[in-house]
C-alpha positions as CSV (number, residue, x, y, z in Angstrom):
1,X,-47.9,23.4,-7.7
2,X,-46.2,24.4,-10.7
3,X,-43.4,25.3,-9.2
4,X,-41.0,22.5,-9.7
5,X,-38.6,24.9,-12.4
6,X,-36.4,25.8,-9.9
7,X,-35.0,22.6,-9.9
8,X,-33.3,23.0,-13.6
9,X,-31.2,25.4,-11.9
10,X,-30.1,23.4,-9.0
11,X,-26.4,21.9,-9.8
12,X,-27.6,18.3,-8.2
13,X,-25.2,16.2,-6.6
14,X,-27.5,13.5,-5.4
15,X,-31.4,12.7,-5.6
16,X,-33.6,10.3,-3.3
17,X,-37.0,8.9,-4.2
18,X,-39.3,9.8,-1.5
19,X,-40.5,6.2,-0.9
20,X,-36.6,5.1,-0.6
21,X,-36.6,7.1,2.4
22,X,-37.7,5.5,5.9
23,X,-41.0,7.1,7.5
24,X,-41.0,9.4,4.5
25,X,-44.6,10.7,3.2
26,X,-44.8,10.2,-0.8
27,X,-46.7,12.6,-2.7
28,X,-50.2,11.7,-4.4
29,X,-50.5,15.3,-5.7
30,X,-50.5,15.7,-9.9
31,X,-47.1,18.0,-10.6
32,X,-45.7,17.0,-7.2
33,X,-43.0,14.6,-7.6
34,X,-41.6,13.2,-5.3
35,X,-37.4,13.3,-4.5
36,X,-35.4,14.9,-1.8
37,X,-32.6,17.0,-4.0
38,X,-29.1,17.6,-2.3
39,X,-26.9,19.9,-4.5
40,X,-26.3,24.1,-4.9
41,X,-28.1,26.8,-6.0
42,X,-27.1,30.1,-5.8
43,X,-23.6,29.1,-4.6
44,X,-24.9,27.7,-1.1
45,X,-25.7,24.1,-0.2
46,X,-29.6,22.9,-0.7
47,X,-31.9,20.5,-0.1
48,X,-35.3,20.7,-2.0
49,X,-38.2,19.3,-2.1
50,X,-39.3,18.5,-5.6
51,X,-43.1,17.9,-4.1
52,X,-44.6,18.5,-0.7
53,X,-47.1,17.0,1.7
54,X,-50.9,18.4,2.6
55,X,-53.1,17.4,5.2
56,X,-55.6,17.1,2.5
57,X,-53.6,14.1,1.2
58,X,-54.6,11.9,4.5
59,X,-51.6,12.8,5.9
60,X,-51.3,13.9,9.5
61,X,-49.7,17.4,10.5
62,X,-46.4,15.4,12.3
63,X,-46.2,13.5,8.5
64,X,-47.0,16.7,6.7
65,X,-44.2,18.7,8.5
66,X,-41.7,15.4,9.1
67,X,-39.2,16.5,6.3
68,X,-38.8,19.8,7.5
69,X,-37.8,18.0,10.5
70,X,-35.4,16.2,8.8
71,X,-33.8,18.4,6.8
72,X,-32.9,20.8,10.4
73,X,-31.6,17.7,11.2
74,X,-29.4,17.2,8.0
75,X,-28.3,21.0,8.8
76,X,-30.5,23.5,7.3
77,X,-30.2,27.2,8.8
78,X,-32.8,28.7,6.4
79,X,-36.1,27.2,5.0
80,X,-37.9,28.7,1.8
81,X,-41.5,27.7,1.1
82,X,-43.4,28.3,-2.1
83,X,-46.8,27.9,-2.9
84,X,-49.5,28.3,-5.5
85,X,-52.7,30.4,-4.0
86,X,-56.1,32.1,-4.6
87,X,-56.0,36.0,-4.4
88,X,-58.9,37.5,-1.9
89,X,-57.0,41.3,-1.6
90,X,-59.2,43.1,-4.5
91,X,-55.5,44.4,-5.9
92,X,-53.9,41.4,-6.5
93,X,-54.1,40.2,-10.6
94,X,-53.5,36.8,-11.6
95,X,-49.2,35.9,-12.1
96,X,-48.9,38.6,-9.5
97,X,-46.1,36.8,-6.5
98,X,-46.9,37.5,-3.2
99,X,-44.4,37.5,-0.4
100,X,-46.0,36.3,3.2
101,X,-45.4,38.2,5.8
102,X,-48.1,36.7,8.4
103,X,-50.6,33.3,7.8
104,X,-54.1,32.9,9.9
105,X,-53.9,29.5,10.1
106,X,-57.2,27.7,10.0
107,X,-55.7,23.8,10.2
108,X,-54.6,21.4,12.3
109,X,-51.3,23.3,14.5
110,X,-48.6,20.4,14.1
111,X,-47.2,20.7,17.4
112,X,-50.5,19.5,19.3
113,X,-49.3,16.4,21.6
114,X,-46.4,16.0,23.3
115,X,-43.0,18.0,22.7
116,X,-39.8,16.7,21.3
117,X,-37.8,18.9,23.7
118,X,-35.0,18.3,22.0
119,X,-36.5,20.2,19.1
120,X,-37.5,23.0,20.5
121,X,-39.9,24.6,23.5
122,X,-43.7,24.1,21.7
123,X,-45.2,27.4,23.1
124,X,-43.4,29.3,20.4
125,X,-43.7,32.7,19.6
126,X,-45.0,34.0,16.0
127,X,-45.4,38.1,15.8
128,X,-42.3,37.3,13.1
129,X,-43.4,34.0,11.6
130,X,-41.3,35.3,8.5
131,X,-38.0,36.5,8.5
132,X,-37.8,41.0,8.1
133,X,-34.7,40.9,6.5
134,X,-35.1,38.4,3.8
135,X,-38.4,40.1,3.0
136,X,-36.3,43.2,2.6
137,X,-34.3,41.2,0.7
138,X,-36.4,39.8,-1.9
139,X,-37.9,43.6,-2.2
140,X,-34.8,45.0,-3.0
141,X,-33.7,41.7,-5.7
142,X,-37.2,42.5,-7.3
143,X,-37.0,46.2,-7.8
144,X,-33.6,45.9,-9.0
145,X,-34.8,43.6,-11.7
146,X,-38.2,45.1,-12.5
147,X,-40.5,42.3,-10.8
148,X,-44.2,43.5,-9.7
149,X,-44.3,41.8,-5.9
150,X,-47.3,42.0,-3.3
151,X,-47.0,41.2,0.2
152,X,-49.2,39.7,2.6
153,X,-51.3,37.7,5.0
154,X,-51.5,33.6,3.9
155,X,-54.7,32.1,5.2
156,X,-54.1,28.0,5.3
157,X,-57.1,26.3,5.2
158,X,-57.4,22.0,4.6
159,X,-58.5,21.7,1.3
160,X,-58.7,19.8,-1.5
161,X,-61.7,22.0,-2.5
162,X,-61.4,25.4,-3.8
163,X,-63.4,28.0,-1.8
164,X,-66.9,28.7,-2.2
165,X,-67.8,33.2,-2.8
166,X,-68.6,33.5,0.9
167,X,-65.0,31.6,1.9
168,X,-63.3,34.1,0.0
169,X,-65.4,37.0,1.4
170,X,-64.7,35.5,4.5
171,X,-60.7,35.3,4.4
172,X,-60.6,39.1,3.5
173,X,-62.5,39.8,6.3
174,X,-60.8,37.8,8.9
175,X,-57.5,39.4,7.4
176,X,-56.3,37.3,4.3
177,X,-55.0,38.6,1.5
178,X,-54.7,34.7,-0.1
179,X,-55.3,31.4,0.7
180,X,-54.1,28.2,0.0
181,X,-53.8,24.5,1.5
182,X,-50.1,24.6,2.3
183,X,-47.4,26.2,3.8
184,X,-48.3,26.7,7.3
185,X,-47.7,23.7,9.1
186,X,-44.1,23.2,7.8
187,X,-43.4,27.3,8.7
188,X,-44.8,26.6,11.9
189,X,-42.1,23.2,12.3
190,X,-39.6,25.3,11.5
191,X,-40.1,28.1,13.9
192,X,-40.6,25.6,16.7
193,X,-36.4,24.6,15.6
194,X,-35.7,28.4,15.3
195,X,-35.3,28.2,11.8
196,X,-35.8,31.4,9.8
197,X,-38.6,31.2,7.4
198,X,-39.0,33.0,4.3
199,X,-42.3,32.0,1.9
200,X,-43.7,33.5,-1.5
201,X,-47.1,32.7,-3.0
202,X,-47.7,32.8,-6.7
203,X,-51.7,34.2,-7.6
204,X,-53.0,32.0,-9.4
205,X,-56.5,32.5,-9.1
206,X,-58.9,34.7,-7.4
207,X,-61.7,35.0,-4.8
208,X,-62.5,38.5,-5.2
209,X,-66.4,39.6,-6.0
210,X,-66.9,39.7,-9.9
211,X,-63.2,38.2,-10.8
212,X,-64.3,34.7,-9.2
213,X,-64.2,32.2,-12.5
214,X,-64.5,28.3,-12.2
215,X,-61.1,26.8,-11.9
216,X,-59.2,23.2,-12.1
217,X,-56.2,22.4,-10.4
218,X,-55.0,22.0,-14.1
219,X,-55.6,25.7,-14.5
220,X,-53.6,26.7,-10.8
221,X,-50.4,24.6,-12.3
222,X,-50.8,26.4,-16.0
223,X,-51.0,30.1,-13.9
224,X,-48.5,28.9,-11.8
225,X,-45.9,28.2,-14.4
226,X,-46.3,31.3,-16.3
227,X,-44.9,32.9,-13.5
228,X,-42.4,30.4,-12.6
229,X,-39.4,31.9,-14.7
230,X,-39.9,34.9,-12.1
231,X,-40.3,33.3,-8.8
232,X,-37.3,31.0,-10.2
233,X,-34.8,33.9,-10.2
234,X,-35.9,35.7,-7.0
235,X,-35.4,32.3,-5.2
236,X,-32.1,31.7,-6.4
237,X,-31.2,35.3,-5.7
238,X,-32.9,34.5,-2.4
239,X,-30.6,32.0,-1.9
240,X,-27.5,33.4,-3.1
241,X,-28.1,36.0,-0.7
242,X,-28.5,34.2,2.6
């Protein structure tokens, strides 16, 4: 959500409509829109997403987490998720960019049912659902260029409403430091095909006692985009690293 900038920077070499894809999800989400990117960024080889899939969208989790999926498939050795949230940790500020370094995830787990061997052995382990050294990474990149970063724990929950008081009180507690509607599933995919993950989460609102205001999802993509010069350039340096 409101993070669709990087894509100025991508030097695009070809572009697919989501719905000119077979089994393909299409996005119904506003600033979500819709096209499978192939091109470079940072000097390495891409593809993007320009818009993602929720389970909050009547999708199911082996929908939600199909193009990750597809792009292992395609060649992928690296995935990088973004993702607009709501801050619960009482020092996070609004524009601040989070890097994950653990989720609680509180949906659906998209490898329930039967395993595609092929893919990957289901019972996966997760005590390093994000990849150390591109945490370091991005760290170091940020410093170097005078960007305020936060890490932490990504609580995933369905969605499409935003949390009441006690849901935010209740995410810090459990462990949270943000929560959002995304993310997750697709991490989750990806470490099932051994595929590093490495996931940032712009603040864009937040659910801490006496900073809670009312909020449209207008107002997450307007936050979001403030900060998306920022997240743009640690991505691509992200990238250019790998």
């Amino acid at each position: 959500t409101g993070l669709g900038g990087v894509v100025k920077d991508i030097e695009i070499h070809h572009q697919l409509e989501y719905e000119k894809i077979p089994n393909f999800p299409v996005s119904t989400v506003d600033g979500h829109h819709g096209k499978l990117i192939f091109g470079k960024l940072g000097g390495k080889n891409i593809v993007a997403m320009q818009g993602r899939f929720h389970y909050y969208e009547g999708y199911d989790m082996q929908e939600v987490t199909f193009p990750v999926r597809v792009m292992k498939m395609l060649g992928i050795t690296t995935l990088v998720v973004s993702n607009a949230s709501g801050g619960v940790n009482p020092d996070f500020e609004v524009g601040d960019i989070m890097l994950m370094n653990d989720h609680i995830n509180l949906l659906p787990n998209p490898l329930i049912g039967k395993n595609i061997d092929e893919l990957g052995n289901r019972i996966v382990d997760m005590s390093e659902p994000y990849d150390p050294e591109m945490i370091r990474k991005a760290e170091e990149i940020a410093m170097e260029n005078n960007i305020k970063i936060q890490k932490g724990c990504y609580v995933a929950t369905s969605g499409p409403t935003l949390e009441t008081p006690k849901e935010y009180q209740y995410f810090r507690i459990i462990g949270g430091d943000a929560v959002g509607m995304s993310t997750v599933p697709e991490v989750i995919a990806a470490r099932h095909m051994d595929l590093p993950c490495f996931a940032v989460s712009v603040i864009t609102d937040l659910g801490v006692p006496g900073k809670i205001e009312k909020i449209s999802h207008d107002d997450v993509q307007r936050a979001a985009e403030k900060v998306e010069p920022k997240l743009t350039f640690l991505i691509e340096q992200m990238v250019a690293s790998i």
